[in-house]
C-alpha angles and dihedrals in degrees: 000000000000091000142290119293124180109216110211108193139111112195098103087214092056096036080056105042086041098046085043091062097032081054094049089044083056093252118153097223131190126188142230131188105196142004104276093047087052095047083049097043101042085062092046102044094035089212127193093232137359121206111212134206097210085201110079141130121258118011110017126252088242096056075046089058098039089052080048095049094038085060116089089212098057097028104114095028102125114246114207102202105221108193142152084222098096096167117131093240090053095058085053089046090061097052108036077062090053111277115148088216147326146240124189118237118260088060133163134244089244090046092053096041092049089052093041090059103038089051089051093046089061091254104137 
């Protein structure tokens, strides 16, 4: 196993198509399907990276990134920002919240596997 990822998204056909890639990149991944269970899991599972749809219902991804980021047990773990707002003030958005980066949805298995890697590198 590469590493842990927590997987925060809620549509069924993207947590498939996306845990079928982080599976085949060696990834243990564990999935979430709203805010509050990602804020819960990312404590409890301690990942290397969650990848976060910013579009969910309930609470947003981004109040889900600023509770991450407010724990000092999930704090630095890096936070990829997944999202169909592709926008060039969105992506500033994200990060400005405290995404370590972010890919626009459609992506590709070679776009999600190079930010995976960079984020885990340390390359943010």
């Amino acid at each position: 196993m590469k590493g842990k990822i927590l997987l925060v998204e809620d549509a069924p056909l993207a947590v498939a198509a996306v845990k079928k890639e982080l599976d085949f990149l060696g990834y243990d991944c564990l999935v979430a399907q709203d805010c509050a269970e990602a804020v819960e899991k990312a404590s409890e599972f301690l990942p290397d990276l969650i990848v976060m749809d910013i579009s969910l219902p309930g609470m947003r991804g981004l109040e889900a990134v600023s509770q991450i980021r407010k724990n000092p047990q999930t704090q630095a773990i890096p936070i990829l920002a997944a999202t169909a707002r592709t926008m060039p003030r969105h992506r500033e958005i994200c990060l400005q919240a405290g995404c370590d980066a972010y890919i626009a949805k459609p992506f590709s298995h070679r776009e999600l596997s190079a930010c995976i890697r960079k984020l885990l590198k340390g390359d943010r």
